[in-house]
GUMARMAR-201685 format. One record per atom (N, C-alpha, C): residue number from 1; residue in three letters; chain; x negated, y, z. Coordinates in pm, 1 decimal, always signed. Each point is the difference from the previous one (the first is absolute). Layout:
<sites>
    k    r  c         x         y         z
  NUM  ALA  A         X         Y         Z
...
</sites>
This chain:
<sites>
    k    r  c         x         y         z
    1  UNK  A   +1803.3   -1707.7    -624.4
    1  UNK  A     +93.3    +111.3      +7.1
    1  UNK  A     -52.6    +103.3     +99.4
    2  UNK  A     +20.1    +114.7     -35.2
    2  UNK  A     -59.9     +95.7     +31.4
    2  UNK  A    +104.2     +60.6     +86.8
    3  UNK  A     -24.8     +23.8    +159.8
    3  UNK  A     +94.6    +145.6     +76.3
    3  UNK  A     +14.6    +102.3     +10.3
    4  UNK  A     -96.0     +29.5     -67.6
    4  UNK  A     -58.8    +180.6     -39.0
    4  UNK  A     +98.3      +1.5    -174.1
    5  UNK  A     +84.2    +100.7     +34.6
    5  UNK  A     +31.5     +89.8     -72.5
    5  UNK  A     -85.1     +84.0    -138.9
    6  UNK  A     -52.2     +48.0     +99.3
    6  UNK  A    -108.5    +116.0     -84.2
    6  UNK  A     -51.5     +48.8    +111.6
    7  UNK  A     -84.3    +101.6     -61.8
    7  UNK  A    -194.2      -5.7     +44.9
    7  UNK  A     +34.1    +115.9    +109.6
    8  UNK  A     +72.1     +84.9     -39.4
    8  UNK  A     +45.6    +112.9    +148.2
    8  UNK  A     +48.2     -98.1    +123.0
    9  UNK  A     +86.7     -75.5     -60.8
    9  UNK  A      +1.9     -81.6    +144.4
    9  UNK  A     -82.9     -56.3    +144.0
   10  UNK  A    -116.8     -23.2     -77.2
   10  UNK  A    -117.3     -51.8     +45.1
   10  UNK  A     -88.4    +153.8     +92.8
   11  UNK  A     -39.2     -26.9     +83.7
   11  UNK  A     -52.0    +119.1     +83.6
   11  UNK  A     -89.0     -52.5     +83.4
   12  UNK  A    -147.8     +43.3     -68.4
   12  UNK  A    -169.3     -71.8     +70.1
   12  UNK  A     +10.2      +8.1    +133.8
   13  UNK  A     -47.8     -28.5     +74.5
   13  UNK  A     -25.2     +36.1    +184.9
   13  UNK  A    -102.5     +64.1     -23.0
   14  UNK  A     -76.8     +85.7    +116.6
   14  UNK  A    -101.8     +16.2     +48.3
   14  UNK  A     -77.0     +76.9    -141.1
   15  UNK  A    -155.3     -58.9     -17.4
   15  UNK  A     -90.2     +74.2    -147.1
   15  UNK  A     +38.8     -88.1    -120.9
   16  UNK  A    +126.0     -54.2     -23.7
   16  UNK  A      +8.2    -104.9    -113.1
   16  UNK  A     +78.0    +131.4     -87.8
   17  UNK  A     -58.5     -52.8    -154.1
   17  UNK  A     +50.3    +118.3    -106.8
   17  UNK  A     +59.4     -94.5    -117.9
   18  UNK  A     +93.7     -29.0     -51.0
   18  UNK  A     +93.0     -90.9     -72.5
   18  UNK  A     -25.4    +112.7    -152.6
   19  UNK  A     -82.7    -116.0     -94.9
   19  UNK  A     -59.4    +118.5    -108.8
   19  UNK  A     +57.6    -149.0    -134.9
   20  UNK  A     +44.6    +107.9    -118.2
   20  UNK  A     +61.5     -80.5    -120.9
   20  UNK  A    -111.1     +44.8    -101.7
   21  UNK  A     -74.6    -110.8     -40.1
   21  UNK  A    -152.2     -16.5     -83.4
   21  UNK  A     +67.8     +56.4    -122.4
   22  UNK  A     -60.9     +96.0     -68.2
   22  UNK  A     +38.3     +80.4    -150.7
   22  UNK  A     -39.8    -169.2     -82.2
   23  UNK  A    +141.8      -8.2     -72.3
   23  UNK  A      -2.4    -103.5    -130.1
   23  UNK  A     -96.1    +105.1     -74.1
   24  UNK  A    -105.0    -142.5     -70.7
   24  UNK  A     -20.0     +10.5    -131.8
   24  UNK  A     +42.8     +16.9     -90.7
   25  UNK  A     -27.7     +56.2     -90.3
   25  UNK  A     +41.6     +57.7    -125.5
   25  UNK  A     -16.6    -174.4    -128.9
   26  UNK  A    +135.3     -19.7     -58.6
   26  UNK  A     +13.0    -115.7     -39.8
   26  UNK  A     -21.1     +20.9    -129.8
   27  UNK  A     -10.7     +89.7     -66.4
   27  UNK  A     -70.5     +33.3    -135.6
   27  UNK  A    -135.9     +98.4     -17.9
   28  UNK  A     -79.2     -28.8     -80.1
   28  UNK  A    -112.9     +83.6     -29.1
   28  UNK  A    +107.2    +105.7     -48.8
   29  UNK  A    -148.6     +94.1     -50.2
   29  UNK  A     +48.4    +169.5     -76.7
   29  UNK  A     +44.6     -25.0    -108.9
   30  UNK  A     -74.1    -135.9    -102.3
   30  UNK  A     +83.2      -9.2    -118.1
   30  UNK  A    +152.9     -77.2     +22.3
   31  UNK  A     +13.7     -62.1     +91.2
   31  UNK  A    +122.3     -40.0     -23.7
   31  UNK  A     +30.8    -151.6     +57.9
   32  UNK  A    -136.9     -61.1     -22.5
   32  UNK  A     +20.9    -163.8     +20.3
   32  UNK  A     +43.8     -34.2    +159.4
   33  UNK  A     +74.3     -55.8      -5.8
   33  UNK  A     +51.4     -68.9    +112.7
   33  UNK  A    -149.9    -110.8     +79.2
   34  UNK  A      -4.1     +60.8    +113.9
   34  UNK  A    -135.2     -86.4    +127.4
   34  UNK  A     +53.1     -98.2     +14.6
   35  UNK  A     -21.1    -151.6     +22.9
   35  UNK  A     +79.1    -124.1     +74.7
   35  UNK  A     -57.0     +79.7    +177.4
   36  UNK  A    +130.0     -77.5     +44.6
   36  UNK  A      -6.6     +62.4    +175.0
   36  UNK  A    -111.8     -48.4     +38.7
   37  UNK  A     -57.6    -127.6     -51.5
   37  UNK  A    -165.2     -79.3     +86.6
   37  UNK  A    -109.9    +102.7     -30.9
   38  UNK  A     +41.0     +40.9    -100.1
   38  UNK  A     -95.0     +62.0     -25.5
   38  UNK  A     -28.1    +175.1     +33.8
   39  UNK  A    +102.1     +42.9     +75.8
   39  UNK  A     +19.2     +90.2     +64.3
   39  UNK  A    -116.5     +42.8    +108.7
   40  UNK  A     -19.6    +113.7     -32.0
   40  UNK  A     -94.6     -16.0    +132.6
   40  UNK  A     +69.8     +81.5    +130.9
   41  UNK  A     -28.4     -23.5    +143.4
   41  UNK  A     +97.3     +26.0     +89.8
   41  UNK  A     -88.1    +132.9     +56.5
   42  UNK  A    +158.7    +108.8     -10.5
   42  UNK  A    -138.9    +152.3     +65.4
   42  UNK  A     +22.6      +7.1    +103.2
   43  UNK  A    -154.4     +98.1     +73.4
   43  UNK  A     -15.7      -9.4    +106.3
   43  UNK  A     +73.2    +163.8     +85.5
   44  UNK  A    +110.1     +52.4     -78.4
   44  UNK  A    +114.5     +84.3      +4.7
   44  UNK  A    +129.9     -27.5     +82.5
   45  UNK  A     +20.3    +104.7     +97.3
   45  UNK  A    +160.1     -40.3     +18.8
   45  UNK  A     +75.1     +94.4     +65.8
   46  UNK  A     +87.2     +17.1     +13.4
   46  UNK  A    +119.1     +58.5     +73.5
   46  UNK  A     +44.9     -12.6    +108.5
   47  UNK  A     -12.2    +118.7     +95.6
   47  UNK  A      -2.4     -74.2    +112.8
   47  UNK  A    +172.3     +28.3     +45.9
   48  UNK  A     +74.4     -91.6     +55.2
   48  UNK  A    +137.3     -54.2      +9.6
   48  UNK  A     +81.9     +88.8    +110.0
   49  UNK  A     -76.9     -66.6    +134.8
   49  UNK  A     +19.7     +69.0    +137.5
   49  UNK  A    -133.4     -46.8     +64.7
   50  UNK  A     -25.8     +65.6    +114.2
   50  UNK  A     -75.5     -10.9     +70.3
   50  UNK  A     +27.8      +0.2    +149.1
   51  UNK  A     -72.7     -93.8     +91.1
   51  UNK  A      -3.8     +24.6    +156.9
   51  UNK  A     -12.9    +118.2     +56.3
   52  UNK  A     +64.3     +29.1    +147.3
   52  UNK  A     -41.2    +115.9     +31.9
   52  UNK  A    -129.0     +49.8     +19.8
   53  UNK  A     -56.6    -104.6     +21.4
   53  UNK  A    -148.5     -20.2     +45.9
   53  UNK  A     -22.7     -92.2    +174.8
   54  UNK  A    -180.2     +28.7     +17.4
   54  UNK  A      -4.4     -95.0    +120.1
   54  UNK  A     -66.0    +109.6    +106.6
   55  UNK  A      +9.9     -86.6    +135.9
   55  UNK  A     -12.6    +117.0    +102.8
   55  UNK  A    -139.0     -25.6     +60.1
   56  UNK  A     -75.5    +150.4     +10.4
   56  UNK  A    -111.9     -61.0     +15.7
   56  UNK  A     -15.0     -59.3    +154.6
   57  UNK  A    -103.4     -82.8      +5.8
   57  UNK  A     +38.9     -84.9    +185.1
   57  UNK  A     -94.3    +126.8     +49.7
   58  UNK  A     -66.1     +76.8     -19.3
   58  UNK  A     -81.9     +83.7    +114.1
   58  UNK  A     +68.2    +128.3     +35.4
   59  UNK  A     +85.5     +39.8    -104.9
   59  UNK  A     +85.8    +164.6     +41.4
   59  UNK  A    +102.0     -61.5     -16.8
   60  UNK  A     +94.3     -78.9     -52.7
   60  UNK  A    +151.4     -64.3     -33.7
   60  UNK  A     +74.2     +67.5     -64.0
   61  UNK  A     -83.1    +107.4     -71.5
   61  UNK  A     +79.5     +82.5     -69.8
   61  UNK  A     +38.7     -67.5    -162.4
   62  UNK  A     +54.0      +1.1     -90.1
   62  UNK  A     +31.0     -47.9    -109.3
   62  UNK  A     -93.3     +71.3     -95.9
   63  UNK  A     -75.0    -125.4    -106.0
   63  UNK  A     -76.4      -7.6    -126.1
   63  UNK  A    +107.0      -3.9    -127.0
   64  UNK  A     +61.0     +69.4     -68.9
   64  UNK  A     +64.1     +11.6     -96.0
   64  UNK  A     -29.7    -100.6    -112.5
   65  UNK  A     +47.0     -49.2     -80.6
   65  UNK  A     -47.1     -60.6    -134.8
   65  UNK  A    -102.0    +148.8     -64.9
   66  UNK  A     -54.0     -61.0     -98.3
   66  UNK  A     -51.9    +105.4     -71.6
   66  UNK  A     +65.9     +71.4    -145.8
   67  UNK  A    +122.4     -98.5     -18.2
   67  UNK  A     +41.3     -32.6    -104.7
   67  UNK  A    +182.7     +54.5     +24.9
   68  UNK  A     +41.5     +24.4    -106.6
   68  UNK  A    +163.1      -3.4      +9.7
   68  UNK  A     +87.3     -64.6    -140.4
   69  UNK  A     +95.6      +9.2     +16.9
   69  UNK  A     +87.5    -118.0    -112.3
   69  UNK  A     -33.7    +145.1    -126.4
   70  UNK  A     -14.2     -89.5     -95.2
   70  UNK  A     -31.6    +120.9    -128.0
   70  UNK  A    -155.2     +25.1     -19.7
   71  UNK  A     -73.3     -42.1     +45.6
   71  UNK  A    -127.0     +23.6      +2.4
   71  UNK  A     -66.8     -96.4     -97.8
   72  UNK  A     -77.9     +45.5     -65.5
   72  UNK  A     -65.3    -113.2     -68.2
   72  UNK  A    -159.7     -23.4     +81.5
   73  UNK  A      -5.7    -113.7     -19.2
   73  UNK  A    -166.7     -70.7     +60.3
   73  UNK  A     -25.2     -69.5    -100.9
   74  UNK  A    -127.3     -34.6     +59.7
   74  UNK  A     -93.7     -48.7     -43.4
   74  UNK  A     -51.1    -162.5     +28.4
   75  UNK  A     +65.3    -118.2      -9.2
   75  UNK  A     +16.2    -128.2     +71.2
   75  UNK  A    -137.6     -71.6      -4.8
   76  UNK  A     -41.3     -89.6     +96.6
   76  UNK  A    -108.6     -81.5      -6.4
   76  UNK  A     +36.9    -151.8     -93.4
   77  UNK  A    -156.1     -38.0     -77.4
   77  UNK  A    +144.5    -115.1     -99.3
   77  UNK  A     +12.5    -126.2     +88.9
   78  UNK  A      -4.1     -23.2    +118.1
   78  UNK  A     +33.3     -80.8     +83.3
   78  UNK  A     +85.7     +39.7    +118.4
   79  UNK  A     +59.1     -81.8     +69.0
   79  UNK  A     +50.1     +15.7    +118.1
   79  UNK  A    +154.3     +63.4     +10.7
   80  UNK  A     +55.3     +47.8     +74.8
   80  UNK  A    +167.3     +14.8     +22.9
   80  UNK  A     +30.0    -132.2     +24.6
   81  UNK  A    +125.8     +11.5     +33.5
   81  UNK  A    +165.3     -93.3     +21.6
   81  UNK  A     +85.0     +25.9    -120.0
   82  UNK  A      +2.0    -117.7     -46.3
   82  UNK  A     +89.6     +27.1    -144.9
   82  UNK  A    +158.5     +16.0     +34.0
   83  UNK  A    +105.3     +62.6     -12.8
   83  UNK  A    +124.2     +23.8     +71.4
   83  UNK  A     +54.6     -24.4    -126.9
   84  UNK  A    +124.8     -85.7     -36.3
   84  UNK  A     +68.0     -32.7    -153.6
   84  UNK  A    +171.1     +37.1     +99.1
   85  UNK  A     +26.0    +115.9    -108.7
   85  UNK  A    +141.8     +72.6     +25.8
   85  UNK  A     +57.0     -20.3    -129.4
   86  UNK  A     +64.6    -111.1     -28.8
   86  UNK  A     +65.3     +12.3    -143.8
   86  UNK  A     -62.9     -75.0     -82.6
   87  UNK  A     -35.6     +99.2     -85.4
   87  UNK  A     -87.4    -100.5    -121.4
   87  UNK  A    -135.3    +106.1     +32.9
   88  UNK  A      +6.1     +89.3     +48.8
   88  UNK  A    -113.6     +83.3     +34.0
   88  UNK  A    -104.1      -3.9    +134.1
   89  UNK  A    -144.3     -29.6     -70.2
   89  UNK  A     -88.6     +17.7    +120.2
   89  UNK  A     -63.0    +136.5     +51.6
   90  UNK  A     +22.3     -18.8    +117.7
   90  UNK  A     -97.6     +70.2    +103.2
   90  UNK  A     -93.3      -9.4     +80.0
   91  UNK  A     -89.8     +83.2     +43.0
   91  UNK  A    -137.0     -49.8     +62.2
   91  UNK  A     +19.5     +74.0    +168.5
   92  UNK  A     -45.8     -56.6     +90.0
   92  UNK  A     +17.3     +38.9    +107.8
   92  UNK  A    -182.8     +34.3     +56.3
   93  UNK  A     -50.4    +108.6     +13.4
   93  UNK  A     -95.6     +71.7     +76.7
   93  UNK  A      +2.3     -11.7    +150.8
   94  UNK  A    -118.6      +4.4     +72.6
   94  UNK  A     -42.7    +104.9     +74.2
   94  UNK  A     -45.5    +153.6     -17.0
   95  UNK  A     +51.4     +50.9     +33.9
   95  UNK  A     -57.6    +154.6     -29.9
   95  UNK  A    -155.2      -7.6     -51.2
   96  UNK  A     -88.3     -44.9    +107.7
   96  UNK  A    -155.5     -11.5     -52.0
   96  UNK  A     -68.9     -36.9    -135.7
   97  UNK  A    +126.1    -123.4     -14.4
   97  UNK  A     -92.6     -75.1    -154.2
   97  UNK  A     +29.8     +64.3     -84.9
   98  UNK  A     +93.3    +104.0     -21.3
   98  UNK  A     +70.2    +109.3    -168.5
   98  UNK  A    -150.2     +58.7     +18.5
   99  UNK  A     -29.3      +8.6    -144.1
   99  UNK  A    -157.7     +59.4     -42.1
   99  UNK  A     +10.4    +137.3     +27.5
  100  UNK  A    +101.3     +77.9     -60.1
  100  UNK  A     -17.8    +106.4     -24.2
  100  UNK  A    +189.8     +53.2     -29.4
  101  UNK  A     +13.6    +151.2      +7.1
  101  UNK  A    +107.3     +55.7     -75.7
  101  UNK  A     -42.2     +68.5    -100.3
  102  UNK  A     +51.9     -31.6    -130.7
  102  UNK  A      -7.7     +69.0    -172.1
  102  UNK  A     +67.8    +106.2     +30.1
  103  UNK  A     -46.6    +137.1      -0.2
  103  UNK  A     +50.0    +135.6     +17.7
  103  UNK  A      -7.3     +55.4    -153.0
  104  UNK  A    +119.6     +87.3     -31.4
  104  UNK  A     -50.9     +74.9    -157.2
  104  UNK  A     +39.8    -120.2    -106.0
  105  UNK  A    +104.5     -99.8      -6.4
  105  UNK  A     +36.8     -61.3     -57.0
  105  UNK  A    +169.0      +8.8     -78.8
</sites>
C-alpha cells in the first residue's frame, strides 16, 4: 500500500528530478495489438517536479536543476529510483544523469 496520493505530492530535494517514462505505443501503424514483453521501454520522459537544486561548497550560492516539471528529456536506459504512486511508475533522477532536454517537440 502506497502513501503517496499522486505524483504532485511527492517533491525531489536538492538536484533530484521525478520524470514519468513516455508509454509505448501498444499497437503498430496497422493496427495489431504489441504483447507488453514485447514492448520495448523508451528512453523518453516527462519531467514531473524537480529539486531546487544543490549548493555549490566553494561560493554557497545555489546550482538550479537544469530541468523543470513539463520538460521533456532524454533518459539513460539504466539507473533512477523507481517511485510506484498508484498503479503508475515513476523514475527518480539526479539532475546529472537526464541525457539531454528534447526542445521543438
Amino acid at each position: 500500500m502506497s502513501f503517496l496520493k499522486n505524483a504532485q505530492s511527492l517533491k525531489p530535494l536538492f538536484d533530484r528530478v521525478l520524470v514519468q517514462r513516455l508509454k509505448p505505443s501498444n499497437k503498430t501503424a496497422s493496427g495489431l495489438y504489441i504483447p507488453e514483453k514485447n514492448q520495448e521501454k523508451l528512453n523518453q520522459g516527462t519531467v514531473v517536479s524537480a529539486g531546487p537544486g544543490i549548493t555549490d561548497v566553494n561560493t554557497g550560492k545555489l546550482i538550479p536543476t537544469a530541468v523543470k516539471p513539463g520538460d521533456k528529456v532524454l533518459l539513460p536506459h539504466f539507473g533512477g529510483s523507481t517511485v510506484k504512486v498508484g498503479d503508475e511508475e515513476y523514475l527518480l533522477y539526479s539532475d546529472r544523469e537526464i541525457l539531454a532536454k528534447i526542445e521543438g517537440n
